[in-house]
C-alpha positions in Angstrom: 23.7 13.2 -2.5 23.0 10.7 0.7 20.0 9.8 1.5 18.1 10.3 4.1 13.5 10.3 4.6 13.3 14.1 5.3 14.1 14.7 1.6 10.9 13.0 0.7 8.5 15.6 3.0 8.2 19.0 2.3 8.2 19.0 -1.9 6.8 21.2 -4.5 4.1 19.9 -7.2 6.9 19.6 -9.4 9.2 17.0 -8.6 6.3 14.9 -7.3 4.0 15.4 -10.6 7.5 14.5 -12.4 8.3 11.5 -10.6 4.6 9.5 -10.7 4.2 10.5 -14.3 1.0 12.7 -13.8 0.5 16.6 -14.9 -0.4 18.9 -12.4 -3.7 20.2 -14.1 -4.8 16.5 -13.8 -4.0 16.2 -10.2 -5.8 19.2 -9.4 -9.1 18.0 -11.8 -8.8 14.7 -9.3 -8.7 16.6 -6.4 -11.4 19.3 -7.6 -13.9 16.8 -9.9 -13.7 13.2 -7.7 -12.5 14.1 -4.0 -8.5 12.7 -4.2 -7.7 13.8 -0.5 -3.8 14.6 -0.4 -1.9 16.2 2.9 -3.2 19.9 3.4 0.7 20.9 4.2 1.2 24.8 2.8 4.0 26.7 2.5 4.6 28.9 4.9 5.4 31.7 2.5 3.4 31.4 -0.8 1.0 28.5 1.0 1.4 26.4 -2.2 0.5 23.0 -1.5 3.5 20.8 -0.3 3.8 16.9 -0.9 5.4 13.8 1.0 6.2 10.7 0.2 2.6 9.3 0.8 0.7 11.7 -1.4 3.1 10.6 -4.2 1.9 6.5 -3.2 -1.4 7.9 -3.5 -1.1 9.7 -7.4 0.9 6.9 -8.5 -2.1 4.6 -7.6 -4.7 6.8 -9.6 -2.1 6.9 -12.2 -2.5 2.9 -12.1 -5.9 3.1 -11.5 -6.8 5.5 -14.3 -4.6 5.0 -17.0 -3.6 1.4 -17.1 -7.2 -0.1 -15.8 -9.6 2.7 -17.3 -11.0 2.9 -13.7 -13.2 6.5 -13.9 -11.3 9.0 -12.0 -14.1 9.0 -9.6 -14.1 5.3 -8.8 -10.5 5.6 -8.4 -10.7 8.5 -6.1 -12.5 6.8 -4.0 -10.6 3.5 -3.8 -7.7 5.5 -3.3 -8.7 7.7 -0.6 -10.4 4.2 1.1 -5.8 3.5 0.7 -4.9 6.6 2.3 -4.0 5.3 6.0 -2.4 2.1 4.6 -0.2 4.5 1.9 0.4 6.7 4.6 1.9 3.5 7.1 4.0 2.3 4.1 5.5 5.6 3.3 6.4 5.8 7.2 7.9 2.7 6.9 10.3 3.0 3.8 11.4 6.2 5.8 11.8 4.6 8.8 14.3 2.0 7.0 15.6 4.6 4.8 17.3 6.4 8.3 18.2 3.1 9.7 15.5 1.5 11.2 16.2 -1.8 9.8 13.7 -3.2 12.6 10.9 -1.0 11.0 7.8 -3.2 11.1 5.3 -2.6 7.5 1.5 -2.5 8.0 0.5 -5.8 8.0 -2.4 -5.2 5.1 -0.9 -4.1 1.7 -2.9 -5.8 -0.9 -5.7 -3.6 -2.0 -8.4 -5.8 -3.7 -11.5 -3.9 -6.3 -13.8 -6.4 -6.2 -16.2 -4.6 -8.7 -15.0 -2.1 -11.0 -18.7 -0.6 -11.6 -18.3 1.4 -8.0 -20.7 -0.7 -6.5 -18.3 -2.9 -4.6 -15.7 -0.6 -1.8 -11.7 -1.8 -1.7 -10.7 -4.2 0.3 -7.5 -4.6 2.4 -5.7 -8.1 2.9 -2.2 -9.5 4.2 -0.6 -11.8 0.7 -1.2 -14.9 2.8 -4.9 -14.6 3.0 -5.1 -13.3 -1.3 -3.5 -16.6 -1.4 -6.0 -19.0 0.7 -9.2 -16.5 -0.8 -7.4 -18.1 -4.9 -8.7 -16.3 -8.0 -11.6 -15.0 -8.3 -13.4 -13.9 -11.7 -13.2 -9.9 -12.4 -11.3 -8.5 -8.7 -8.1 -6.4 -9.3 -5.0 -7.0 -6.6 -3.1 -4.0 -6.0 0.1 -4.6 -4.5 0.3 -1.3 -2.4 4.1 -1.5 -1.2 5.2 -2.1 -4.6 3.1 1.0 -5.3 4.6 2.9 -2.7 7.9 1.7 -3.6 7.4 2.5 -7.5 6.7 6.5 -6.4 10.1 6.4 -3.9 12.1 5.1 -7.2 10.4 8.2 -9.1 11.0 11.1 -6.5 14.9 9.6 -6.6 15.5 9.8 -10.1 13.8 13.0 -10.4 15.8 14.4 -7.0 18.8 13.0 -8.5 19.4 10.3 -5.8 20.5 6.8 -7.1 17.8 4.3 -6.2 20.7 1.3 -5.5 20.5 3.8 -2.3 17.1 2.8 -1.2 16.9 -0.6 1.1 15.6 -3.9 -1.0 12.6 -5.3 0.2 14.1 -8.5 1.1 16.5 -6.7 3.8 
């Protein structure tokens, strides 16, 4: 199977759930309980939610968020709906390059920073070179957000049966 962006628009709960790793009673509790905001694309027959590529950035991130930090579903609701436009610009991007646009230009802020983890403090959004000259502060959490992105392309493959030696490498 060749690849090609339109076969990451457009999915069912299933693949998607399958290839971030998250059930899809838990993905409806996040969007029902704490306000996750995914695309409101229906299908035109049964108008059961459909999923893209960006909706599966954002439930790999409260994957992260949830499971490996113990963030509160809540708290990582929130800083992943604070995500959604920059999600959204990397997912356009990896399509973009995955149809040939080699000159496809990423968002120029990726790094999602928590400064406080208690919900008092809201995400922030920074380019690497600026993380760099900021150096390390005490208790803030850098989320790489293309790697993020790029983790949930790698999982919709394997589960749409496309090899991800398919995908381009970051460095092209």
């Amino acid at each position: 199977m060749s690849l090609h962006a339109s076969m990451f628009q457009n999915l069912r709960a299933g693949p998607v759930m399958a290839g971030v790793g998250v059930n899809s009673s838990t993905v409806r509790a996040w969007i029902r309980n704490n306000g996750l905001k995914l695309s409101d694309d229906r299908g035109a027959l049964d108008k059961r939610p459909l999923y893209d590529l960006a909706d599966a950035g954002r439930l790999y991130l409260m994957r992260i968020l949830t499971t490996r930090l113990g963030m509160p579903a809540q708290l990582a609701a929130d800083a992943t709906n604070a995500a959604t436009l920059i999600i959204e610009g990397l997912a356009a991007w990896q399509k973009l390059r995955m149809d040939g646009g080699e000159s496809a230009v990423a968002p120029d802020q990726w790094i999602m920073v928590l400064g406080g983890l208690d919900g008092t403090s809201a995400p922030s959004f920074y380019t690497a070179d600026v993380v760099k000259e900021r150096g390390f502060v005490i208790a803030e959490v850098f989320v790489d957000l293309r790697a993020v992105v790029r983790m949930a392309l790698e999982g919709l493959c394997n589960v749409l049966g496309v090899s991800v030696f398919d995908l381009p490498r970051e460095d092209d």
